[in-house]
FIBA-641949 format. One line per field, with one value per residue (C-alpha): x negated, y negated, z; residue in three letters; residue number from 1. Coordinates in nm, 2 decimals. Example, Ala and Ser with C-alpha at 12.3 -4.5 7.8 and 13.67 -1.06 7.14 Angstrom:
% FIBA-641949
xx	[-1.23  -1.37]
yy	[0.45  0.11]
zz	[0.78  0.71]
r	[ALA  SER]
k	[1  2]
***
This chain:
% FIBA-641949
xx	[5.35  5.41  5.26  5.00  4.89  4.96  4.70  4.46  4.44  4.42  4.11  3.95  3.99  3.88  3.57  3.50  3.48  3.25  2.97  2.98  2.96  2.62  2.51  2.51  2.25  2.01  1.98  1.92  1.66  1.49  1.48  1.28  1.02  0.93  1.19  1.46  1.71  2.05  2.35  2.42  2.72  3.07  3.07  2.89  3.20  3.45  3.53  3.44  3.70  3.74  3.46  3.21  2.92  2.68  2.38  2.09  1.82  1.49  1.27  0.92  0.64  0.65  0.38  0.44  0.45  0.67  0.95  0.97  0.98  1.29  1.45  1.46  1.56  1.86  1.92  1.92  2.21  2.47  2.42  2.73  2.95  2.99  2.92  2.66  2.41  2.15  1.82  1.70  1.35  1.30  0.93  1.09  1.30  1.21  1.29  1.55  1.79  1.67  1.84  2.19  2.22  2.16  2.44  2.68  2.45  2.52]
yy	[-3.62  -4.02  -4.19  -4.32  -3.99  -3.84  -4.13  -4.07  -3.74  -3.75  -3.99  -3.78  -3.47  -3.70  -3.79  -3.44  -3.30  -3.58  -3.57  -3.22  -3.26  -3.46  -3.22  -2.96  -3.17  -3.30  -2.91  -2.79  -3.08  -3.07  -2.67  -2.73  -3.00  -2.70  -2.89  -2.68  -2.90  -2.78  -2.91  -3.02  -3.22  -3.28  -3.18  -2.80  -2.78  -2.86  -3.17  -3.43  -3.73  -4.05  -4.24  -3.92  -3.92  -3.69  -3.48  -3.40  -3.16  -3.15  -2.89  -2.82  -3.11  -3.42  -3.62  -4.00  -3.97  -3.62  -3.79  -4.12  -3.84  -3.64  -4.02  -4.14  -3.82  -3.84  -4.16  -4.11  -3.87  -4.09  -4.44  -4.54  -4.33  -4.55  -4.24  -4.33  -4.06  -3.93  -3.75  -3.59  -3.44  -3.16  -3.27  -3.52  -3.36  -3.06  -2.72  -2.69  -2.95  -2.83  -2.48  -2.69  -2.90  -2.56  -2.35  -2.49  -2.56  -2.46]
zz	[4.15  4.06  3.78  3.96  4.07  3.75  3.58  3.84  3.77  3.42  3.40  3.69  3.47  3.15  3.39  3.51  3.15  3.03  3.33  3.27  2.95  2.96  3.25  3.04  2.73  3.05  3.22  2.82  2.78  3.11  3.05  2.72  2.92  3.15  3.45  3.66  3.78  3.98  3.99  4.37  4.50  4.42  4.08  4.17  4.43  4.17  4.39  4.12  4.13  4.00  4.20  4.22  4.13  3.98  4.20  4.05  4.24  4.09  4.16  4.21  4.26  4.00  3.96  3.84  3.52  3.50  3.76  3.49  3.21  3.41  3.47  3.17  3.03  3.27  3.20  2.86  2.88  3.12  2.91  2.83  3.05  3.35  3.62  3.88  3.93  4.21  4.15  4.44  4.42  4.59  4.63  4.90  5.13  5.37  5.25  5.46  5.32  4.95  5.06  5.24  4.88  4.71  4.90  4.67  4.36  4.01]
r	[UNK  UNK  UNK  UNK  UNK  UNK  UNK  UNK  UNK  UNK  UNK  UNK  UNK  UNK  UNK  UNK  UNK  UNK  UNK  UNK  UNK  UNK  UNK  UNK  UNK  UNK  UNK  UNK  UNK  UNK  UNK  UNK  UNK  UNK  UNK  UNK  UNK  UNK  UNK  UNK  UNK  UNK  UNK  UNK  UNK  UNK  UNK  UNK  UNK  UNK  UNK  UNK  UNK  UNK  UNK  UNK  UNK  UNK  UNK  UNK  UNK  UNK  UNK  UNK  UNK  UNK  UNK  UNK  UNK  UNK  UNK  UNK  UNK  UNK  UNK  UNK  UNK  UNK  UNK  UNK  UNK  UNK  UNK  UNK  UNK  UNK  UNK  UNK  UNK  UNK  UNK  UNK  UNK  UNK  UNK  UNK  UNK  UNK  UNK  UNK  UNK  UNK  UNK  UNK  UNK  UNK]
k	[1  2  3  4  5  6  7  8  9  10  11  12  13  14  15  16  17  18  19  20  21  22  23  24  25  26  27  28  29  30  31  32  33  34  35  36  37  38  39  40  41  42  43  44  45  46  47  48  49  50  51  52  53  54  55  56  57  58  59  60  61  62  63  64  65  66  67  68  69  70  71  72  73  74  75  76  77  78  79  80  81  82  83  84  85  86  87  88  89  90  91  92  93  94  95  96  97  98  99  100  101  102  103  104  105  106]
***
């Protein structure tokens, strides 16, 4: 491995262990508010790299105000970290692709 590989995987790692990081305080929070969320994506596949972002499937119908409450609860947890995010609620997609983003889901 070069140095420039070598420093790119370093700050991948670095970024790896801090989205999980905050994964891990938004499932714990949105557990507490009654809200299942799964981890979906690059970072559930162990595939998280420098530019990934982080997947968020949200489960079960959400009225307005209970998707603004799971947003800025997300939000919340991933100021200040500089890794994008999706929500994806389940409430929007067809069954079927809630059950492909979960075949790899933590």
């Amino acid at each position: 491995m070069n140095k420039i590989d070598t420093l790119i995987h370093r700050r991948a790692e670095k970024r790896q262990k801090m989205a999980q990081a905050r994964v891990g305080r938004i499932l714990g929070d949105a557990k507490g508010r009654g809200v299942e969320i799964s981890v979906v994506g690059s970072l559930a596949k162990n595939s998280f790299r420098v530019h990934s972002d982080v997947d968020l499937l949200v489960h079960g119908n959400t009225d307005p105000a209970r998707r603004a409450m799971i947003e800025r609860l997300v939000a919340h947890h991933f100021r200040g970290t500089d890794i994008p995010y999706d929500l994806i609620f389940a409430s929007d997609i067809s069954d079927e692709r809630v059950q492909d983003l979960l075949h790899d889901s933590v």
